[in-house]
C-alpha positions as CSV (number, residue, x, y, z in Angstrom):
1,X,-8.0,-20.9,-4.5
2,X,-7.9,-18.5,-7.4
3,X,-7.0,-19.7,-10.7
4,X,-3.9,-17.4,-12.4
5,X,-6.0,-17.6,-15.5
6,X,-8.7,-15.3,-13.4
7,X,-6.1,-12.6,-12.8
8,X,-6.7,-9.2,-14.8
9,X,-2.8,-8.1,-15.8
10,X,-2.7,-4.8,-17.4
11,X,-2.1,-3.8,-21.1
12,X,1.3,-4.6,-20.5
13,X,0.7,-7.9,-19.5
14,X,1.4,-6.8,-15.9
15,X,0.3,-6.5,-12.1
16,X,1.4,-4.9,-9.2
17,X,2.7,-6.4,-6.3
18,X,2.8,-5.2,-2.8
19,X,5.6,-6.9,-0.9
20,X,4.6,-7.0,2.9
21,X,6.8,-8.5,5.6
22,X,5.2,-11.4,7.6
23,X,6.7,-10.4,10.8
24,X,6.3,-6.5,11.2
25,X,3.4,-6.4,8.3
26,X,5.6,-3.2,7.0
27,X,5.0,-2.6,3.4
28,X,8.3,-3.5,1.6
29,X,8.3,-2.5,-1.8
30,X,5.8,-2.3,-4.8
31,X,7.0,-4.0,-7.7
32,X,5.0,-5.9,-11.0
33,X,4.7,-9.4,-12.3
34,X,3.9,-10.1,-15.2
35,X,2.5,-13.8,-15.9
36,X,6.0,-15.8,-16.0
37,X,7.3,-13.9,-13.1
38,X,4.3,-14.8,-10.8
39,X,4.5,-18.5,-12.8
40,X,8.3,-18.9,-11.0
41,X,7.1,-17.1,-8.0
42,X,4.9,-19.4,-6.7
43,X,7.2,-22.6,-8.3
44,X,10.4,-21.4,-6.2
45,X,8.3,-19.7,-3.2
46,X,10.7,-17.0,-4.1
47,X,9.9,-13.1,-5.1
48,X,10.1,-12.6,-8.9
49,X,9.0,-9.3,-10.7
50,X,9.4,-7.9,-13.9
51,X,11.6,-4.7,-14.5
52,X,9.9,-2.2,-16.2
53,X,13.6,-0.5,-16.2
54,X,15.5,-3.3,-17.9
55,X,13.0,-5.3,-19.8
56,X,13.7,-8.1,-17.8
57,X,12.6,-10.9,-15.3
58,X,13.9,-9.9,-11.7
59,X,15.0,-12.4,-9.2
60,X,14.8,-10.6,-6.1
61,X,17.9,-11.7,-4.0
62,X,19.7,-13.5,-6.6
63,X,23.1,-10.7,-6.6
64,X,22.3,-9.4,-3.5
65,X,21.2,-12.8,-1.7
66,X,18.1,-10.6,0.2
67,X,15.8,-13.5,-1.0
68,X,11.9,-12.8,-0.3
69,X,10.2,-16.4,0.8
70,X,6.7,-16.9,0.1
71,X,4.0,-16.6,2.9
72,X,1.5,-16.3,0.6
73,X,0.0,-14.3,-2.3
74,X,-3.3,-12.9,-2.2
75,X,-5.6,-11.1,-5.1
76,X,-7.6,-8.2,-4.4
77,X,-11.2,-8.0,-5.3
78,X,-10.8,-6.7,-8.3
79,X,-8.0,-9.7,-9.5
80,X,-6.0,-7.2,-10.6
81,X,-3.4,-6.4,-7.8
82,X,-1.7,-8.9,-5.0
83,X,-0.7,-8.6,-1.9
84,X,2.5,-10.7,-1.4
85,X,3.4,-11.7,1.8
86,X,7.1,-12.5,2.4
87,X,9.8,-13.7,5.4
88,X,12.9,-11.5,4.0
89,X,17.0,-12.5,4.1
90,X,17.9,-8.8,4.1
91,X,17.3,-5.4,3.2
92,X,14.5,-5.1,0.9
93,X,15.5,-1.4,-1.1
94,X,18.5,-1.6,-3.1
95,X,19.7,1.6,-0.7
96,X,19.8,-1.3,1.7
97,X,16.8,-0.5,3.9
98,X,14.8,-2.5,5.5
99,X,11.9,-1.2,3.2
100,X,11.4,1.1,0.4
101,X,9.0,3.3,2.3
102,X,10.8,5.6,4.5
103,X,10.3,9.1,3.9
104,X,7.1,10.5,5.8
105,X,4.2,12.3,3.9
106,X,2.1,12.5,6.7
107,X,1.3,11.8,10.2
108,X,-1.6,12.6,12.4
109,X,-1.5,14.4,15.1
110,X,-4.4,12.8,16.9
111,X,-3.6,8.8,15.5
112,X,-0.9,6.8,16.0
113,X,0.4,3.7,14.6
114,X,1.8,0.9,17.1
115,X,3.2,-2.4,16.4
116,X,5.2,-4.3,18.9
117,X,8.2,-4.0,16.5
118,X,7.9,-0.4,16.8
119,X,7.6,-0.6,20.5
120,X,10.8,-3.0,20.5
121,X,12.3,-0.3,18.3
122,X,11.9,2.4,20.9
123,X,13.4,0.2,23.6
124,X,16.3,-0.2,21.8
125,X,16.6,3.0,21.5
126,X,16.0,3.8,25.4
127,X,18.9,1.2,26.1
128,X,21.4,3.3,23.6
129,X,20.2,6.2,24.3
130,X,19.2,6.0,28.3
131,X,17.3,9.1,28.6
132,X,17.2,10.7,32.0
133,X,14.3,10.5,33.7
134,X,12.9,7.3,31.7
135,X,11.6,4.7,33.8
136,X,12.9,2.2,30.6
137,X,16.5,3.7,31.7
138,X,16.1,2.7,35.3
139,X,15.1,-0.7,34.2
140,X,18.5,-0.8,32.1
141,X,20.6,0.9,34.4
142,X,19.7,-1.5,37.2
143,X,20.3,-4.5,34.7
144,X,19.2,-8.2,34.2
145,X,18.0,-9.0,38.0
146,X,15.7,-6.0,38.0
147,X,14.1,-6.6,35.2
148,X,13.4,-10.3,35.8
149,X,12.2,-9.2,39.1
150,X,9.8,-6.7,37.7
151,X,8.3,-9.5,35.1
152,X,7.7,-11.7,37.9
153,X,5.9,-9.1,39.8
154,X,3.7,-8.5,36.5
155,X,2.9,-12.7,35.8
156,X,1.9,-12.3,39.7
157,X,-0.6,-9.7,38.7
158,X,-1.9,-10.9,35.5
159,X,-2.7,-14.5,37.8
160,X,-4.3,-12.2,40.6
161,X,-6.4,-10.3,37.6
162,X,-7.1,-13.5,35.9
163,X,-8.3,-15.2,38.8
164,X,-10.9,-12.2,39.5
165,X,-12.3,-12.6,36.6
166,X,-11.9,-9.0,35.6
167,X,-11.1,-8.6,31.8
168,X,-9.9,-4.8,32.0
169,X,-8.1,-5.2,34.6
170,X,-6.0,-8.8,33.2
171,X,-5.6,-6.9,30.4
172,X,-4.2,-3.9,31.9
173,X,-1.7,-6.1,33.7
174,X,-1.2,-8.2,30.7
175,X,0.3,-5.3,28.6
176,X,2.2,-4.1,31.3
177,X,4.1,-7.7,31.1
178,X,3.9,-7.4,27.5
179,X,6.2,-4.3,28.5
180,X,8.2,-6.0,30.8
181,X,9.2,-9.0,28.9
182,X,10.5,-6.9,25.8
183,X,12.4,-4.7,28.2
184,X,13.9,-8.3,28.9
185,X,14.3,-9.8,25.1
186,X,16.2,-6.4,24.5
187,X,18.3,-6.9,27.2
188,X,19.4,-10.1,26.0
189,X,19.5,-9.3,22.3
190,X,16.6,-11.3,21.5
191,X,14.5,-9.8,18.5
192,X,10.9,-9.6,17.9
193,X,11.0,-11.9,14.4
194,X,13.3,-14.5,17.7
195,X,10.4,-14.8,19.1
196,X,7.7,-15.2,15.6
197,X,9.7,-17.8,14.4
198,X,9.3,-20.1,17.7
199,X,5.7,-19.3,17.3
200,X,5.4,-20.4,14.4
201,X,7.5,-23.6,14.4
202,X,5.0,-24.2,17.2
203,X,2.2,-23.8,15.5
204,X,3.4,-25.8,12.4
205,X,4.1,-28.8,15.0
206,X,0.8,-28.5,16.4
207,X,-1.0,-28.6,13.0
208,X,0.9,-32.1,12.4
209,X,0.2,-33.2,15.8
210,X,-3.8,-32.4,15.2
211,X,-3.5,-34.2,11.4
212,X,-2.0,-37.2,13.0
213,X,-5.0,-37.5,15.7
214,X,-7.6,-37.2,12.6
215,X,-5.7,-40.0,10.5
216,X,-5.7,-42.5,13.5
């Protein structure tokens, strides 16, 4: 673990910080510490910058109540920047967006970015929206027993795959369950970050479950 004494802040006693959510991994903001900020940072698990603006140590959430926890914070190889990864209460721009990036520069043509947020995103969307001629629509339009039947259908086929041993093929049929069953989460209002969380409470009882075994 890197000592805070090994960190290089800048003339201004300062570092940047890049605030990425541990759900989505969206970039939230960029914001500095400066020693004391990062010092109550990682003593409250809780974002804390320095304003350049007012001079001042910053809270982040403390008037608005859009608290950043602490995943973790992690020093580039330089030790002069961090990567600070967060689980958010709210909004992370004080325009009340989600995060301070949104206004495209650039995108590729040939190269896209997915994430399963985004795709969750665009279902959402597809449910509002129902577009004709979407098979997404047709799933929506024909409601809660269709779609159940269609993720059935899909486990079926990922067992079939599995059981052949064929790895393009499982995963062929495993995304289109992957499909299926967010089709179904946004039916039933269930969220991407729903479904992270129970992961991860999992996976802390499963760490305590395998230091138990070692200590007996």
């Amino acid at each position: 673990m890197l000592n805070i004494d090994e960190l290089k802040f800048d003339e201004k006693g300062l570092i940047p910080a890049v605030v990425v959510d541990s759900i989505t991994k969206k970039v939230l903001t960029v914001a500095y510490m400066n020693r004391e900020s990062l010092e109550i940072s990682m003593e409250k698990g809780l974002t804390c910058f320095w304003s350049r603006s007012r001079q001042e140590l910053w809270l982040k959430g403390e008037t608005s109540g859009n608290y950043q926890h602490i995943v973790s914070i992690t020093a580039d190889c330089d030790n002069d920047a961090l990567v600070v990864v967060v689980e958010k209460d709210g909004p992370a721009c004080h325009t009340g967006s989600d995060s301070c990036f949104t206004k495209p520069v650039y995108q590729s043509e040939e190269l896209q970015e997915f994430s399963l947020q985004g795709l969750y995103d665009l279902l959402v969307g597809r449910k509002a929206d129902k577009p004709e001629g979407s098979y997404t629509t047709y799933l929506f339009e024909k409601g809660i027993d269709k779609i159940l039947k269609k993720v059935g259908e899909e486990c079926t086929e990922v067992i079939i795959a599995g059981k052949a041993d064929d790895k393009k093929e499982t995963v062929y049929e495993l995304a289109d369950l992957a499909y299926h069953a967010m089709v179904l989460m946004v039916e039933m209002g269930i969220t991407v970050e729903d479904v992270h969380r129970e992961l991860a409470s999992r996976h802390i009882i499963d760490h305590k479950v395998k230091q138990e075994k070692m200590t007996k």
